[in-house]
C-alpha positions in Angstrom: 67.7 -47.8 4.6 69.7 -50.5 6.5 73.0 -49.3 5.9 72.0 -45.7 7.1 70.2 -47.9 10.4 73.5 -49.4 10.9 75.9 -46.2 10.1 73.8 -44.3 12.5 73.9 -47.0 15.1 77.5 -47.1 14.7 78.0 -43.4 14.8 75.9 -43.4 18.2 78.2 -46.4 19.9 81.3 -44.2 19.0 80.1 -41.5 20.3 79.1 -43.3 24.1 82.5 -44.7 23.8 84.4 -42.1 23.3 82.4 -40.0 25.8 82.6 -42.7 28.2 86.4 -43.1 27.7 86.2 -39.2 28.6 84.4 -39.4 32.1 87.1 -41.8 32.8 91.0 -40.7 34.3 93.5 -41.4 32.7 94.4 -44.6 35.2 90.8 -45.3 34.4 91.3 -45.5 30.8 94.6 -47.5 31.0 93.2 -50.2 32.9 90.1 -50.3 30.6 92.6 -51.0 27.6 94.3 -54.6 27.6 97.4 -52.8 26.0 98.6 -51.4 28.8 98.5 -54.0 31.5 101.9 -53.8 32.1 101.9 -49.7 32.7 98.4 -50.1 35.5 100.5 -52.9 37.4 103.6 -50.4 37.3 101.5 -47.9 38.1 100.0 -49.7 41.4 103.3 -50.9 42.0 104.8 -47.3 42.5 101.5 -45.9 44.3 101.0 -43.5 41.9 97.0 -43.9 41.0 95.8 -41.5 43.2 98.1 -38.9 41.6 97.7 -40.2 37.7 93.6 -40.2 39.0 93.9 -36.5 40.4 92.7 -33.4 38.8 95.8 -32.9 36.9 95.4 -32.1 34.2 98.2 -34.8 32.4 99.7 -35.8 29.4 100.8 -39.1 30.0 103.4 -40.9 26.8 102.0 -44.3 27.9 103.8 -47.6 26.7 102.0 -50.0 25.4 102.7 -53.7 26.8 105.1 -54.6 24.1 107.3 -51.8 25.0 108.1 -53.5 28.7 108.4 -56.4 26.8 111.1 -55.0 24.8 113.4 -54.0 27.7 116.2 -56.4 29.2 114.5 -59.8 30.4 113.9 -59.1 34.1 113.7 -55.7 34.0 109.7 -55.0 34.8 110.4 -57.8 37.0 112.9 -56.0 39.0 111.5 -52.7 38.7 108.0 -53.8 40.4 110.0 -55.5 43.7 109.1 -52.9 46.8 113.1 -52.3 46.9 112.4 -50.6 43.5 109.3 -48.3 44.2 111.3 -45.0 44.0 112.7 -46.0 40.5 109.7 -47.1 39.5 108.0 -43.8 40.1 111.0 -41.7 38.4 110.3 -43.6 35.1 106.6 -43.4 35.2 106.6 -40.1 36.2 109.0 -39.6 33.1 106.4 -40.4 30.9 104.0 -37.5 32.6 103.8 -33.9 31.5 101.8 -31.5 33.4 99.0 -29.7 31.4 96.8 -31.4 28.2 99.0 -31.5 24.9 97.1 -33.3 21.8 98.7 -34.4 19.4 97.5 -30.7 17.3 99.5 -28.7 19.7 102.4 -31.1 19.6 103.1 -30.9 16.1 102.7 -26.8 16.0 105.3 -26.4 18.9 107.9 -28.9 17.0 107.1 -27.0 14.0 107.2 -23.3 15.3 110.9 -24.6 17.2 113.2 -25.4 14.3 111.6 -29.3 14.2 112.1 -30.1 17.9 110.2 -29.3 21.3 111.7 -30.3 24.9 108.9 -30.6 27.3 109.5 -31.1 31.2 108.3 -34.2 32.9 106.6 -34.4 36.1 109.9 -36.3 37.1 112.0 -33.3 36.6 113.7 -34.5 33.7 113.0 -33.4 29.6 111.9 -35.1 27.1 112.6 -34.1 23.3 109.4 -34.5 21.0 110.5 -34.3 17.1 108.6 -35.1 13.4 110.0 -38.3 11.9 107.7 -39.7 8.7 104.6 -38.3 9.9 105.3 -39.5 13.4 105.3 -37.6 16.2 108.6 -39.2 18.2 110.2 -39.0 21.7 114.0 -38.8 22.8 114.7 -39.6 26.1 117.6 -38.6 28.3 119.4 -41.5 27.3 119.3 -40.6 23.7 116.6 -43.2 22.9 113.7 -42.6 20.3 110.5 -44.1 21.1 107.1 -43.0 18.2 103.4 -42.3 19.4 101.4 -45.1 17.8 97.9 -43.6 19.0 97.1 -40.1 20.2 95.0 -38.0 21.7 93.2 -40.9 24.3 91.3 -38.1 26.6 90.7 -38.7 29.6 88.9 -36.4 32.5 92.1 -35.4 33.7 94.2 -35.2 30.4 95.3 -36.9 27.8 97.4 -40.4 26.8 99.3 -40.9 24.1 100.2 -44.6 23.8 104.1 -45.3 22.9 106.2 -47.8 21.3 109.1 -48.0 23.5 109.8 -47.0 27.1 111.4 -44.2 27.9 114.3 -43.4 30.1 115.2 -40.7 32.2 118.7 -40.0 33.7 
């Protein structure tokens, strides 16, 4: 009787948490995740949470905070100097797709396209999604791979998918 007290308490939590994650955008759900404290201070940085907190809806490849740590030394630095706004925004915005793609309808469109998918960014630039070991993975303009380690994050305006690496645009 315990253990059926405590699965069904834990089967309510998930379920306020996971609804609550859902009322939230998707700048609201960033910033409620201590993984991607770099990404919200980019984010503020370029002035780009009133967009990333509109209707949208988004997908957004977010990188988690190891992923800025894996770029040059002095890079996020650099990029979040007021000098650097403009950028700043073309990468972030690099990471956005307009529309709501899980991770379901991801997979299908690599498979149903010979085992790659290009997808435009909000930035104007394309992205290449591809199937490596189970992984759904990015290319980026620079010829860069970067893998989605967590998917499907809604959101009330989309979706986040949290990535590896950064990823580069032209």
């Amino acid at each position: 009787m315990k253990i059926l007290k405590i699965t069904t308490f834990s089967i309510f939590f998930l379920c306020i948490a996971t609804g609550f994650s859902q009322n939230q955008t998707i700048v609201g759900v960033a910033a409620g995740n201590d993984n991607f404290t770099t990404l919200v201070t980019a984010v503020k940085a370029a002035d780009l949470v009133g967009t990333l907190s509109s209707d949208g809806p988004f997908t957004v490849f977010a990188p988690v905070n190891s992923a800025f740590e894996a770029l040059p030394s002095g890079t996020v630095e650099s990029l979040l100097k007021p000098e650097n706004k403009g950028t700043l925004q073309g990468i972030l915005t690099y990471h956005v797709v307009a529309g709501t793609f899980m991770a379901k309808d991801v997979i299908k469109a690599i498979n149903d396209n010979n085992g790659s998918f290009d997808v435009k960014t909000v930035q104007g630039g394309t992205i290449t999604l591809s199937l490596s070991e189970g992984n759904v993975m990015l290319k980026d303009a620079t010829g860069a791979m970067a893998k989605v380690v967590i998917a499907d994050v809604a959101a009330s305006n989309g979706v986040v998918h949290a990535l590896d690496s950064v990823v580069m645009p032209k």
